[in-house]
C-alpha positions in Angstrom: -23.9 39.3 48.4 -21.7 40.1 45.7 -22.7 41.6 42.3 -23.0 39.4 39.1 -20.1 41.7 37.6 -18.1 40.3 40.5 -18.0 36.7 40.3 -15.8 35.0 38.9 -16.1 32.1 36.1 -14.3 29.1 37.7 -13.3 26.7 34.4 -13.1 23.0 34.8 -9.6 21.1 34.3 -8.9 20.1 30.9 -10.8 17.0 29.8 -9.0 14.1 27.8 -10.5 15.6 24.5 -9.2 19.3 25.3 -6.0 18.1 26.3 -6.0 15.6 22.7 -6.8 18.7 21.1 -3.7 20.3 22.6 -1.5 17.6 21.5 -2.9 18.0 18.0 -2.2 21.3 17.4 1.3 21.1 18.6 1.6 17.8 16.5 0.8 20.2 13.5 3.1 22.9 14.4 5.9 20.2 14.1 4.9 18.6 10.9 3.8 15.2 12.1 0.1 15.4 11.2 -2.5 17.2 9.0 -4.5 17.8 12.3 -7.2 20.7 12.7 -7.4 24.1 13.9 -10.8 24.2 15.2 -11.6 22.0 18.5 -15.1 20.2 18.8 -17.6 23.1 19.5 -19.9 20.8 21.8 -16.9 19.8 24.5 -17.3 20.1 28.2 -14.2 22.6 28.6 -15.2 24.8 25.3 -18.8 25.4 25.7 -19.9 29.1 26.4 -21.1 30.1 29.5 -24.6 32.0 30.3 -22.9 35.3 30.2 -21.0 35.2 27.1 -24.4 33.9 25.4 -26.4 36.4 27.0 -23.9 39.1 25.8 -23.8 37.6 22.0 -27.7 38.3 22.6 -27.6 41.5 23.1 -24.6 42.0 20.8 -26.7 40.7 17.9 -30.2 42.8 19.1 -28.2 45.6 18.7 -27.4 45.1 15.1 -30.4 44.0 14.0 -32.1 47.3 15.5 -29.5 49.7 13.8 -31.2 47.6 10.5 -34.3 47.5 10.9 -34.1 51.5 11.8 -32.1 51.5 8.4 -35.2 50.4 6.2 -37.6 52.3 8.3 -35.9 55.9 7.9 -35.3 54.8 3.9 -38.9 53.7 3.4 -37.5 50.1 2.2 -40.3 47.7 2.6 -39.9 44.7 5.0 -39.9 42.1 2.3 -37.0 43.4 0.7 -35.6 40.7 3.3 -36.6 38.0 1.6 -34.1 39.4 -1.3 -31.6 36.4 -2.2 -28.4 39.0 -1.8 -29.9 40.3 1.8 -27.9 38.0 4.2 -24.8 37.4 1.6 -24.2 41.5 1.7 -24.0 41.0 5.9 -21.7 38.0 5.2 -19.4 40.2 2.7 -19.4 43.4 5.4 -18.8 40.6 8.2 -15.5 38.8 6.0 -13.6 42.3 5.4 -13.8 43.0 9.1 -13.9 45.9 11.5 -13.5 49.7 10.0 -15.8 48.9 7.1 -17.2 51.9 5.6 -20.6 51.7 3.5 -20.7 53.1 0.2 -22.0 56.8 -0.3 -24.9 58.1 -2.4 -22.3 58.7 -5.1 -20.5 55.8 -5.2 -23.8 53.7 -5.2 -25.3 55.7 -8.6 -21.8 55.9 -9.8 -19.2 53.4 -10.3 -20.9 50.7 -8.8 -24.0 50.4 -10.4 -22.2 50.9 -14.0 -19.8 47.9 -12.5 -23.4 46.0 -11.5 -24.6 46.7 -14.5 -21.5 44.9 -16.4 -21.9 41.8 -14.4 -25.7 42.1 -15.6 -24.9 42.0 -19.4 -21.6 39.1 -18.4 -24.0 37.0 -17.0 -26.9 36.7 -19.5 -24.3 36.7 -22.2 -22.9 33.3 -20.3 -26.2 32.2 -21.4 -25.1 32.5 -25.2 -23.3 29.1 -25.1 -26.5 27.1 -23.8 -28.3 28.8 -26.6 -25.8 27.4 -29.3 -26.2 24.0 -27.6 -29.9 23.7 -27.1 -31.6 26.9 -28.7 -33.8 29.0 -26.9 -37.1 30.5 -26.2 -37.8 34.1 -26.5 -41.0 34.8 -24.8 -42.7 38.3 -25.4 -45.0 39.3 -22.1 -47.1 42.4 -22.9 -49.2 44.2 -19.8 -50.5 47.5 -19.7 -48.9 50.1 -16.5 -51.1 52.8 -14.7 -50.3 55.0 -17.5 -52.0 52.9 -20.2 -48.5 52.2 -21.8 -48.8 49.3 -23.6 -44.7 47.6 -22.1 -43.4 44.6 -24.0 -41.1 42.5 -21.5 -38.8 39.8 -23.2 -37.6 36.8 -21.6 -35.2 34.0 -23.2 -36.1 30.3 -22.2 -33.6 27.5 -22.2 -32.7 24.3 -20.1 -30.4 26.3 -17.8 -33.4 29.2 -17.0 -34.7 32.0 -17.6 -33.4 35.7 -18.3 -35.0 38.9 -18.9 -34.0 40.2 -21.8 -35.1 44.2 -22.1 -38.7 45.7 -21.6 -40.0 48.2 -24.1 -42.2 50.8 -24.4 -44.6 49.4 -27.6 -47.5 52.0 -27.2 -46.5 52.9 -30.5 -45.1 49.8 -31.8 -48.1 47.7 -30.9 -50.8 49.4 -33.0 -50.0 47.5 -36.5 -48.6 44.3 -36.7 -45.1 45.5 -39.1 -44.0 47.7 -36.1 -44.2 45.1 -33.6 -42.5 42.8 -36.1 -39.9 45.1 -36.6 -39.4 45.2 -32.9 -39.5 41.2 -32.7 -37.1 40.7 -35.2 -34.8 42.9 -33.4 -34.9 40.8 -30.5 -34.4 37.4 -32.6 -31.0 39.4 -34.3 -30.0 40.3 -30.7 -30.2 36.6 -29.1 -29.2 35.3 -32.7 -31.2 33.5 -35.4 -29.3 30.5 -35.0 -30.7 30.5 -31.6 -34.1 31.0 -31.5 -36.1 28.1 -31.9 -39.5 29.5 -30.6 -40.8 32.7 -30.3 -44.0 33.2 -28.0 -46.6 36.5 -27.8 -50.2 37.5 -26.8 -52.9 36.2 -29.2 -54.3 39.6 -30.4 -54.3 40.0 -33.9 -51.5 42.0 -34.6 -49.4 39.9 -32.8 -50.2 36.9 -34.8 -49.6 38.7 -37.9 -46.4 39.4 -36.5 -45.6 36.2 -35.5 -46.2 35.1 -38.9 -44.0 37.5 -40.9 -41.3 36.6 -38.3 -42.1 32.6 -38.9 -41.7 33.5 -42.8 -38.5 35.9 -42.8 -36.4 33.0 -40.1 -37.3 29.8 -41.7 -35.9 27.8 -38.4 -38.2 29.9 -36.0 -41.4 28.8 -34.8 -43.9 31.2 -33.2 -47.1 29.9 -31.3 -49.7 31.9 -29.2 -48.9 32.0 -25.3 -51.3 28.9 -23.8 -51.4 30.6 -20.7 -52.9 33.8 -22.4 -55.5 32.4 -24.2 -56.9 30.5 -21.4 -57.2 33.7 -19.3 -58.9 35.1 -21.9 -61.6 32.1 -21.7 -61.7 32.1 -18.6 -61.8 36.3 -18.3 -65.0 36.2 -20.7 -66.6 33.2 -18.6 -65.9 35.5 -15.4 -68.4 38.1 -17.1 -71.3 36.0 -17.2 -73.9 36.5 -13.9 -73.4 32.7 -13.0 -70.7 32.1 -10.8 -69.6 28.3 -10.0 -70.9 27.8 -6.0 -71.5 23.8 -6.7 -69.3 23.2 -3.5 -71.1 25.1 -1.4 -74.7 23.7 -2.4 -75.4 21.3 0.4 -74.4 24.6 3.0 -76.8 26.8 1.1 -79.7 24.3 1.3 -79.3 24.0 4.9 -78.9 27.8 5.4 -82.2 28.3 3.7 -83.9 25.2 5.6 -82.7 25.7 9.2 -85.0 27.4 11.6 -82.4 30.4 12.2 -83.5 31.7 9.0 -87.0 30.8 8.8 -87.6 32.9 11.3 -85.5 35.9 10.5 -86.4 39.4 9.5 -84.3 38.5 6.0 -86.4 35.3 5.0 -89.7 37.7 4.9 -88.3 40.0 2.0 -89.1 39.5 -1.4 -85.2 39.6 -2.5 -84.6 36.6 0.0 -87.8 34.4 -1.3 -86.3 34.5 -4.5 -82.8 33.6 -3.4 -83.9 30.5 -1.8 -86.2 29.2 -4.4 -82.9 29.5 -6.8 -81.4 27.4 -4.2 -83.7 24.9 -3.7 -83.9 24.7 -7.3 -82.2 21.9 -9.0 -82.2 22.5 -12.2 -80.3 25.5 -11.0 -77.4 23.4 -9.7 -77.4 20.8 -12.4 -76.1 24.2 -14.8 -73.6 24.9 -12.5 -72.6 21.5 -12.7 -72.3 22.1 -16.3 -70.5 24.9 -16.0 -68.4 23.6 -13.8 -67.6 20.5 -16.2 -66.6 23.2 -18.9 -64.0 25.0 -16.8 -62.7 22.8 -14.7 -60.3 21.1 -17.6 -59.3 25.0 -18.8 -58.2 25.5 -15.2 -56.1 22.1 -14.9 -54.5 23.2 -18.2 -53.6 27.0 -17.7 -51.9 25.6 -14.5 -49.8 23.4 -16.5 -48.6 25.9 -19.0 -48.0 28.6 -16.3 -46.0 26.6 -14.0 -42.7 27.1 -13.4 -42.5 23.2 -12.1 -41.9 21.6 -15.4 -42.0 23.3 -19.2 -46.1 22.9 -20.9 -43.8 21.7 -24.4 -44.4 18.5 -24.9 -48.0 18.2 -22.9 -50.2 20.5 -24.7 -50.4 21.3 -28.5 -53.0 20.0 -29.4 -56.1 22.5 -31.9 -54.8 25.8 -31.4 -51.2 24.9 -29.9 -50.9 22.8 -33.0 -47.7 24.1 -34.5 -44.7 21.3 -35.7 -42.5 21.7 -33.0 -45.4 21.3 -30.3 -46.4 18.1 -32.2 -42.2 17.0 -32.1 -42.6 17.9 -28.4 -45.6 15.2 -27.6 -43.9 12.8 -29.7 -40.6 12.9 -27.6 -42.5 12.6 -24.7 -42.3 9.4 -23.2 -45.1 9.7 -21.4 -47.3 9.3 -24.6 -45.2 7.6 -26.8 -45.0 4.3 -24.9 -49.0 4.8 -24.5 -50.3 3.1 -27.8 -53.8 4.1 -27.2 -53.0 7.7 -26.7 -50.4 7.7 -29.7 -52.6 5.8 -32.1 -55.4 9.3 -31.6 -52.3 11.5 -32.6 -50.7 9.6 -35.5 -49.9 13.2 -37.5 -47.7 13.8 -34.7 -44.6 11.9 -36.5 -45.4 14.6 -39.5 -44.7 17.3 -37.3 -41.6 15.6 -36.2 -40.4 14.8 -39.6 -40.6 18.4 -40.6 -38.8 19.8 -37.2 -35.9 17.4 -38.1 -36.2 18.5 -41.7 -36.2 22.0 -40.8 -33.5 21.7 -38.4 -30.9 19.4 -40.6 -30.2 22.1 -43.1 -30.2 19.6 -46.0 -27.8 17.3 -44.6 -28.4 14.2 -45.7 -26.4 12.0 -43.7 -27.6 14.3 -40.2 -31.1 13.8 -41.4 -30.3 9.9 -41.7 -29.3 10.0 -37.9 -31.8 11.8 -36.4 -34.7 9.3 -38.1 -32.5 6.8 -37.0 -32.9 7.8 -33.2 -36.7 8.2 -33.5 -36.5 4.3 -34.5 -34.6 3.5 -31.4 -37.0 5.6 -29.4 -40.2 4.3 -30.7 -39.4 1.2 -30.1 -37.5 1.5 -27.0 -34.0 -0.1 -28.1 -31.0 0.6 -26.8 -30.5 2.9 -23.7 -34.2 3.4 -24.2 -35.2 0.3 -23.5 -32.8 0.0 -20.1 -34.7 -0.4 -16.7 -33.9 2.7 -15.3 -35.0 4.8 -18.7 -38.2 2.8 -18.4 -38.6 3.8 -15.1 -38.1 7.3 -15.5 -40.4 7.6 -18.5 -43.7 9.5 -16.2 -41.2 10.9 -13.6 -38.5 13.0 -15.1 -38.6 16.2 -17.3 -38.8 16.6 -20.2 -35.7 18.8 -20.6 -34.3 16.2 -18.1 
């Protein structure tokens, strides 16, 4: 019996498509036809045969062992696979070709990184031309590290995403509200005032005050509390009280307490237990966490709205303490409500706050200011390419920003 290294692959006579392959290439070689390189991967005469497939195995097991001991000798965490630039820097080592050499430790911390770093700042200064077009957000995210550093990250919002902007150490900065509006105004300067059209922080105090003095000095800014932020405070300060919402689980409980299992248990004797299951079995009990329920349930459904990253919260919340001008304008140009009469008829101010975005916006120009009251008409009353089947349609599906 001879060994598998030994035997010898026997290929089948060129089929009618290998040989019309053939006659292609050597068609294109002459000039008669555009024609194609690359035969049909899936004939009988090109397919690969168990070896070579078993070898390409191995081949590729290889590899992906020398990585995988890579990241374990360099302490780099598993999930660092999941990184968007993972398989594109395999693809890039792959294109140059055999005889690549990795970068060293020097060149990674040294000409690289400062060349990284340049395509960094090129890339979020491409987003300086959306800004002119559609003004941005700048969104202030304050947390506190390990340290008890109070860091300040800023991000800049606008139809084409979302960029970080810098972080900063505010441990000083965020103790009285002129520091930290110092600090914000440096950021406004740095995106451009003729680019911010919102400016977003924490609800603390200071920050407010902040807010405020930036909302005064920038006449064309608006600043509003994070919704997201205030609803996890709510919600944080519900979380302290000793009732916690177990309504779903009420029909379980009841039976735990009633079945036999537990009736005669060691546990249903103790006094701790007795007074467990009374509180179960008591309704009143269950008709507060109903209540409770009722109150939270709606804060929930909302702080998943405005910290989504489905579709932007402007436009579907600003309402009592959200209710700033260009949240009002933002509801108004939705046309989710605005072709709702009954919903539109409860938030008539809305056009106010409209009026005074476009106001605010048209920098006394008359005939601009004309226009744009001219286009709320149209929209209102849903004439023109507002009133066209397919706009009609789209009115509940499409975003906002869309």
């Amino acid at each position: 019996m001879q060994d598998a290294e030994d035997i010898q692959e026997i290929q089948p006579p060129p089929t009618p498509e290998v040989s019309k392959g053939k006659k292609v290439l050597q068609q294109h070689k002459k000039g008669k036809t555009i024609g194609t390189f690359f035969m049909p991967r899936a004939t009988p005469g090109g397919q690969l045969s168990i070896k070579s497939v078993m070898q390409s195995k191995e081949a590729k097991e290889k590899v992906d062992l020398a990585v995988v001991k890579w990241m374990i000798d360099a302490s780099i965490p598993f999930i660092a696979a999941n990184s968007a630039y993972y398989q594109t820097m395999f693809d890039a080592a792959y294109s140059f070709g055999t005889g690549y050499k990795a970068p060293n430790f020097y060149d990674l911390c040294g000409y690289l990184l400062t060349k990284n770093v340049e395509q960094v700042k090129n890339f979020i200064n491409s987003f300086r031309t959306t800004w002119k077009e559609t003004g941005c957000t700048i969104m202030a995210d304050g947390w506190t590290d390990q340290q008890r550093r109070t860091l300040i990250n800023f991000l800049a919002y606008c139809p084409r995403g979302t960029i970080f902007l810098k972080s900063v150490d505010a441990s000083d900065a965020s103790k009285t509200a002129e520091m930290l509006y110092k600090l914000f105004r440096e950021v406004v300067l740095f995106v451009g005032v003729q680019n911010v059209v919102h400016f977003i922080t924490d609800n603390a105090a200071n920050y407010v005050v902040a807010g405020r003095l930036l909302e005064r000095e920038f006449p064309t800014l608006y600043w509003s509390p994070c919704a997201a932020h205030c609803l996890n405070l709510m919600l944080h300060d519900m979380g302290k009280l000793d009732e916690q919402s177990i309504l779903v689980q009420k029909d379980a409980l009841r039976a735990i307490v009633t079945s036999k299992e537990w009736t005669l248990s060691a546990y249903a004797k103790e006094s701790k237990a007795k007074k467990i299951v009374d509180l179960v079995l008591d309704s009143i009990f269950w008709k507060e966490c109903a209540t409770i329920v009722q109150l939270t349930e709606p804060l929930v459904r909302v702080l998943r709205i405005v910290d989504s990253d489905e579709r932007p919260a402007m436009g579907y919340l600003w309402d009592s303490q959200l209710h700033k001008n260009l949240h009002a304008a933002g509801y108004w140009l939705n046309p989710a409500y605005q072709y709702n009469s009954l919903d539109l008829e409860k938030h008539r101010h809305a056009t106010s706050g409209l009026l005074d975005v476009i106001e605010r916006y048209s920098y006394a120009n008359p005939d601009l200011m004309s226009n744009l009251t001219g286009e709320m008409r149209l929209f209102h009353k849903a004439e023109g390419d507002f009133g066209r089947v397919s706009a009609i349609r789209d009115r509940d599906v499409m975003l906002l920003d869309e």
